[in-house]
N, C-alpha and C positions, 0 to 999 in steps of 0.2 A: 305672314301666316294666314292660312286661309280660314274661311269662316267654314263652323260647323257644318256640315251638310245634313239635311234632312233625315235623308238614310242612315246615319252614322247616331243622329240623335233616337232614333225610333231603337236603332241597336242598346243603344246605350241603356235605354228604360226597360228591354227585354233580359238583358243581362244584372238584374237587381234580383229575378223570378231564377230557382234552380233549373225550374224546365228550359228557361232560353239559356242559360251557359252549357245543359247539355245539349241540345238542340244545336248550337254554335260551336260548342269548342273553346269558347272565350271565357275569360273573368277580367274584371276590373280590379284595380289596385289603387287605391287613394294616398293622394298625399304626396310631396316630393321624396322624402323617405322612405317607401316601398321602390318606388322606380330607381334611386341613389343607389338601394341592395341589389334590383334588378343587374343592371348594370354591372355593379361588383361581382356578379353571380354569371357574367355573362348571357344572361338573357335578355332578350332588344322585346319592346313591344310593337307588337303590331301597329297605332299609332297614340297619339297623347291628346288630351285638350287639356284646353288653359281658358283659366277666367282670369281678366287680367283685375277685375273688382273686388275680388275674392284673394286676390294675391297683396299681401300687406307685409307681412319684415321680412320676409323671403324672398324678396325680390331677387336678391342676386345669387340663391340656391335654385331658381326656377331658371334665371336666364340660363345658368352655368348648365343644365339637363338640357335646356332646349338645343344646347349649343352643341353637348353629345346626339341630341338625338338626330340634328342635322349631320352631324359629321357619320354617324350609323345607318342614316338614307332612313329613318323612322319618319312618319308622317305628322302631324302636326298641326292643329288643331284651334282655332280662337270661339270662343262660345260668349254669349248671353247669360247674364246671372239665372237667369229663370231656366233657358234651357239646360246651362251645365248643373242646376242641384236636381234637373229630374234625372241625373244619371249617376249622382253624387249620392252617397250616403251617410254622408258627418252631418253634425246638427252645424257645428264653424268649420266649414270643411276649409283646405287650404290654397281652393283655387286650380289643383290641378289632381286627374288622375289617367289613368295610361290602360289599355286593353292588352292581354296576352292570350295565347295560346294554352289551353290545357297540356301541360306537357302529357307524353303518352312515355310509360317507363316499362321496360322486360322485367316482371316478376322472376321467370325463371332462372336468366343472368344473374341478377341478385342473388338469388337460393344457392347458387353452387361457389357462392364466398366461401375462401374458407373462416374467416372471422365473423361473423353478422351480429349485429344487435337490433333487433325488430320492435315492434309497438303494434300489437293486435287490438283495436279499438271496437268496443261492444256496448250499444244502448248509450252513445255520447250525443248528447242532443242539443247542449248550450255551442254555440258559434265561438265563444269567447274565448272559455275552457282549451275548445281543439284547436284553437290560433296558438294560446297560449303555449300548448302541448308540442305545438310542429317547431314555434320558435325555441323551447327547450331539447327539441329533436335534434336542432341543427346546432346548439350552444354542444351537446356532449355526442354528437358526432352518432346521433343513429341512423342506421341504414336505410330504412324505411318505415311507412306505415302502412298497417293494414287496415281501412275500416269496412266494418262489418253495415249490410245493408241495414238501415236504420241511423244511422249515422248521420249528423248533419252533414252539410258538403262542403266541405274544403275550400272551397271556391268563393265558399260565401264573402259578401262584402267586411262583416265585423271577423269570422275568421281570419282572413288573408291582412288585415289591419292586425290584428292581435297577434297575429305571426313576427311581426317587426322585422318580414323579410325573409322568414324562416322557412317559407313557402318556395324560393328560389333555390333552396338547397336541399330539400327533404324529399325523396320518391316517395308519392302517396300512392294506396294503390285501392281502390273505392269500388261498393256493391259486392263484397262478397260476402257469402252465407257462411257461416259456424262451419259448416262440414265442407263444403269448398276452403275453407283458411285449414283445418286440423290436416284434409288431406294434401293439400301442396306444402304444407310446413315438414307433417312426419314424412312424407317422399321422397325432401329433400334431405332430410334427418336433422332438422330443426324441431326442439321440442317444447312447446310451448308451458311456460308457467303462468296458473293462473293466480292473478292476485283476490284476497278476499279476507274478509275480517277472520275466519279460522283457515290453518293451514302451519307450514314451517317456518320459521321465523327466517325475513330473507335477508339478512346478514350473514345468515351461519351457512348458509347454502354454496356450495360449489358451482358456480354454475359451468357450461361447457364454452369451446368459443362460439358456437352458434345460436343462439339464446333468442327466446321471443317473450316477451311478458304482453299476459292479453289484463289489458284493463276496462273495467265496467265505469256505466256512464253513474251522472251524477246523484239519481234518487233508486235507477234499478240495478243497478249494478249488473254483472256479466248476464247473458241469457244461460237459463238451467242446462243445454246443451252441454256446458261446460264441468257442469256438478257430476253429469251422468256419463262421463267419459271418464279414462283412466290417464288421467293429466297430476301435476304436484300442483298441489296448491300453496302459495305464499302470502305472509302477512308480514307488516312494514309494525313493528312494537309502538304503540299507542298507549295514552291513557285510557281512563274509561269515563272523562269529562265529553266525550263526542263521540257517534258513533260510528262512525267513518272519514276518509279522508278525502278533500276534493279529487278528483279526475285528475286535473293539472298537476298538482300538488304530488299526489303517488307516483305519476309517471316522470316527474321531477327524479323524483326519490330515488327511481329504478334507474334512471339514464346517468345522473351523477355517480353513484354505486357501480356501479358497473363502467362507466367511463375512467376511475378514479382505479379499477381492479384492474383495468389493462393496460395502462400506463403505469402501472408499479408505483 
């Protein structure tokens, strides 16, 4: 295995910053377990490093990848403890993590499903939250996500971890404005429901097979954009011990529901 290259290391520290993954095209993915899903997911990375210092009960979950990743023609990678944690972003990270390609997905293609289940993401700002959210996207089988410009990025290091892989399965689709999302959604005749503490209780609601629920982030919830349109609003029945529900949590709530309503 050959040693890190200069370049590859300079790469690596620009992709920690959102401007250098979109500038590149790339993200990183830490851990054997991202790349194990990659893999399952059919998607190859561009190429992998490994700290072999850093590498401790896992030994033979790291050979077993290196060994796909030679037989995939992936490149391959041996690092420096000091070089590989400037590209690493675990506090005990596990020695190895992998570069990919932003995938690039057809919004339109998607819209003329005829079953969809959507996720419009508005004012979500915690990395964690939207990892979590994409790994629940890909557990009950939704279609995609939309997030709304302000949105952290997908890409991010604690996102694409908190995903547990979910990121290899979920068309994300990032940087669109409130009236750029209302107008490709009702065009396609997707109609989006917004979620919010007042509105119809979304159990009792019918929904259609083309459905998109737009969810608000964790302190602002949706942008007023959405109050001032003629959209349904929905609410998930709560006590009145809290005043709202996490991000993750709600969108939990919608994709189980609705996962659970089309499989009878």
């Amino acid at each position: 295995m050959a040693e890190l290259p200069k370049a590859r290391l300079k790469q690596l520290r620009s992709l920690k910053l959102r401007k250098g993954r979109e500038e590149l095209g790339l993200f990183v993915a830490e851990g054997p377990l991202l790349l194990d899903e990659a893999f399952k997911a059919g998607v190859f990375p561009r190429y992998v490093v490994v700290c072999d210092e850093l590498v401790e009960g896992g030994r033979e979950k790291t050979d077993a990848l290196l060994a796909q990743c030679a037989r995939q023609g992936v490149e391959t990678f041996a690092a420096q403890k000091a070089d590989f944690l400037e590209g690493a972003d675990t506090v005990n990270s596990q020695g190895m993590l992998a570069v990919f390609a932003v995938p690039a997905f057809d919004l339109d293609a998607l819209l003329r499903r005829d079953y969809l289940t959507l996720l419009v993401l508005d004012n979500l700002r915690d990395p964690g939250n939207l990892g979590t959210i994409v790994r629940q996207a890909a557990a009950f089988d939704c279609d995609g996500l939309l997030l709304l410009h302000g949105c952290v990025d997908a890409y991010n290091h604690k996102a694409v971890r908190a995903s547990m892989g979910g990121i290899f399965h979920v068309p994300v689709f990032c940087g669109l404005t409130p009236e750029d999302a209302m107008a490709r959604l009702t065009a396609a005749g997707v109609w989006p429901y917004v979620t919010s503490t007042r509105g119809q209780n979304a159990f009792t609601v019918s929904y259609p097979p083309r459905t998109a629920f737009v969810i608000g982030g964790e302190s602002e919830g949706v942008q007023p954009f959405w109050s001032e349109r003629d959209v349904i609003q929905v609410t998930i029945p709560q006590s009145s011990k809290v005043e709202s529900l996490n991000a993750a949590v709600a969108a939990s709530i919608f994709l189980a529901y609705r996962y659970q309503a089309h499989r009878g």
